[in-house]
C-alpha positions in Angstrom: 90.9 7.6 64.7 91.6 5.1 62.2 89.5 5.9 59.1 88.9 3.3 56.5 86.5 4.3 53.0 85.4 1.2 50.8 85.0 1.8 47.4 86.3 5.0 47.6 86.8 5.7 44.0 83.1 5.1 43.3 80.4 8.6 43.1 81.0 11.4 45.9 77.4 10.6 47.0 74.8 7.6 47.9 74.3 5.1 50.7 76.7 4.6 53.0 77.1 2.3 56.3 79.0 3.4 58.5 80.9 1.8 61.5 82.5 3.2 64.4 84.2 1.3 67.2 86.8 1.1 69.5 89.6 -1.1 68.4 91.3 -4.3 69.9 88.1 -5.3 70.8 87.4 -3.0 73.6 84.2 -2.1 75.0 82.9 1.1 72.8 79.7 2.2 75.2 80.3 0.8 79.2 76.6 2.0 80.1 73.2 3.2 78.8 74.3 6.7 79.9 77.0 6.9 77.1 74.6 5.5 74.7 71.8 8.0 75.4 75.0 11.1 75.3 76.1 9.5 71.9 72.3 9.8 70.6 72.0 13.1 71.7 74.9 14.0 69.6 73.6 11.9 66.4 70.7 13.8 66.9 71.9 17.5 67.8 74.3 17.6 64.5 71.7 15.9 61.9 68.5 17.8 63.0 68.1 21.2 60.9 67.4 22.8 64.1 71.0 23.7 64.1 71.1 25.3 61.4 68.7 28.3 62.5 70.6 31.3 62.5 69.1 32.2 65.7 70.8 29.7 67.3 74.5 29.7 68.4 76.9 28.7 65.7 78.5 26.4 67.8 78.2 24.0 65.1 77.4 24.4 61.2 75.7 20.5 61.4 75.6 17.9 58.7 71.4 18.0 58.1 72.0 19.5 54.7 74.5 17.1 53.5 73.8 13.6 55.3 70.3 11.8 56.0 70.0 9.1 58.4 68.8 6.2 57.6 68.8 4.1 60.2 71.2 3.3 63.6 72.0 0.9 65.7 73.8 1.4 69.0 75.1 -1.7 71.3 78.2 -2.3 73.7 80.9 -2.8 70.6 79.8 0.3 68.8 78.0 2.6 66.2 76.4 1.4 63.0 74.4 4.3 61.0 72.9 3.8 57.4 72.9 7.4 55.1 72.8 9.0 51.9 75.2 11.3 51.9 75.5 14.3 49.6 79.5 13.8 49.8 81.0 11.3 51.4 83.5 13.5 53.5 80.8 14.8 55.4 80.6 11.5 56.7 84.1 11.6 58.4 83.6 15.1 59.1 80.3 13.7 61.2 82.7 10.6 62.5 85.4 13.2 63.7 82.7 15.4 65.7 81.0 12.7 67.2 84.6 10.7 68.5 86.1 14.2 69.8 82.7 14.9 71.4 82.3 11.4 72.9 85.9 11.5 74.4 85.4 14.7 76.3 82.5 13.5 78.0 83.8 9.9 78.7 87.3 12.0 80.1 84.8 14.4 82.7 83.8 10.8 84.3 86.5 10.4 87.3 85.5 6.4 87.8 87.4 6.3 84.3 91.1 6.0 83.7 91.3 5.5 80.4 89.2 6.0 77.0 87.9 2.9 75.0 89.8 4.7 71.9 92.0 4.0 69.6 88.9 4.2 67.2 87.8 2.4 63.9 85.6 4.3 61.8 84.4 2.5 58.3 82.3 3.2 55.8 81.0 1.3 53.0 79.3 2.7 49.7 76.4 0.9 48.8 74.9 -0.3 45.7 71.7 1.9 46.6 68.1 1.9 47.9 67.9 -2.0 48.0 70.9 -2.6 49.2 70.5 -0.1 51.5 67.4 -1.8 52.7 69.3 -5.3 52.9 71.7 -3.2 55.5 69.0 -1.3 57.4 67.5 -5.2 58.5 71.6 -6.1 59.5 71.5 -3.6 61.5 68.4 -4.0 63.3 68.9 -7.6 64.3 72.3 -6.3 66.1 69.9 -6.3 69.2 68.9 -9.0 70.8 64.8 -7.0 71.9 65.5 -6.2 68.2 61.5 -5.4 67.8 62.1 -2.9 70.6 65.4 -1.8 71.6 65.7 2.0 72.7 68.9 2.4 71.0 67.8 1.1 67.8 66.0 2.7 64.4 63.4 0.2 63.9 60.3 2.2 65.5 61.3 4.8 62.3 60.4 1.8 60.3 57.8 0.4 61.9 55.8 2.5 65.2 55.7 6.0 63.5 58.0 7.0 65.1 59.1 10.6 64.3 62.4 13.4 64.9 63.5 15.7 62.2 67.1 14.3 62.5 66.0 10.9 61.2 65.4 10.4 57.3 64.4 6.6 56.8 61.6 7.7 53.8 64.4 6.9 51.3 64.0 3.3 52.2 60.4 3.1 54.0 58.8 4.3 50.8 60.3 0.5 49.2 57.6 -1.0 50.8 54.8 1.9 51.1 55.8 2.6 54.8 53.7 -0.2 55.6 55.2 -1.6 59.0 53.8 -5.3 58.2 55.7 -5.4 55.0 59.0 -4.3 56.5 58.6 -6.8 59.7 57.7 -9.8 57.2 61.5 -8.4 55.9 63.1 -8.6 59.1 61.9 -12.2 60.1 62.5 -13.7 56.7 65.6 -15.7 55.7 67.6 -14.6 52.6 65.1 -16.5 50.5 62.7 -15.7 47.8 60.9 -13.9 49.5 63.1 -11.1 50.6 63.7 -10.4 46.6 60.2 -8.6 46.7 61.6 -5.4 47.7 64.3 -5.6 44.6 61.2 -4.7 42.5 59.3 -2.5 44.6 58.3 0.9 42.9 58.9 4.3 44.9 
């Protein structure tokens, strides 16, 4: 895995994007099937549900150090948008995701090979707004952006709920009003898009 941290020097924790992808251009996801496996691993180590100590400890998690944002999943790769109480959890997240994607993709005998080598980038943000700014970029990654499966938006817009998924951070810009946040997404970078830099929380 090729790991690359922008900014690094910058505050331990804030909003981050984060990027992961196979490199030389090769195809990250080949089908819906690894998509819905990789969001069933976004969602088993960011949900506080694992951290019940009734449960196995087969993982400690990352709910009580990382909040998602936002995600976007498509052939070339991963985008998520967090807040992260220390940006190392992020990698830690990036390492447990790649090494648990690779053992699935290996148990497939139609596949000879792995779409890895692996980039995995992330950016600090500015904060919220910026954050916001992000969230919409990686949204329109879909083409059915309004209603792609593999995408964050309903968070943002339908009321759509799952304790591994944190978006109030960035919904409570624009008063979790789904009108207001779909104005957002069709507008240009205009004038109008500079209402949510004086939004108050």
């Amino acid at each position: 895995m090729q790991s690359f941290l922008h900014n690094a020097l910058i505050q331990d924790s804030g909003y981050f994007h984060v990027w992961i992808s196979a490199s030389k251009e090769a195809v990250f996801f080949r089908s819906n099937l690894d998509k819905a496996y990789f969001m069933t691993l976004i969602q088993d180590n960011l949900s506080p549900r694992g951290q019940l100590p009734e449960l196995p400890p087969v993982r400690k998690g990352f709910a009580d150090s990382i909040d998602l944002l936002a995600y976007s999943l498509t052939t070339e790769g991963v985008h998520l948008l967090v807040y992260a109480a220390r940006k190392y959890a992020i990698e830690e997240l990036g390492q447990v995701l790649l090494l648990n994607y690779a053992d699935f993709i290996q148990d497939k005998p139609t596949f000879t090979a792995l779409p890895f080598d692996t980039i995995f980038i992330f950016d600090h943000l500015a904060g919220r707004h910026e954050a916001l700014s992000v969230s919409r970029e990686i949204h329109m990654l879909h083409d059915d952006w309004r209603f792609d499966r593999y995408s964050s938006i309903g968070f943002f817009v339908d009321d759509r709920r799952g304790d591994w998924m944190r978006p109030l951070r960035l919904t409570s810009l624009y008063n979790n009003k789904s009108r207001q946040y779909l104005r957002f997404m069709k507008s240009q970078a205009t004038e109008s898009d500079r209402i949510f830099e004086y939004l108050e929380t």
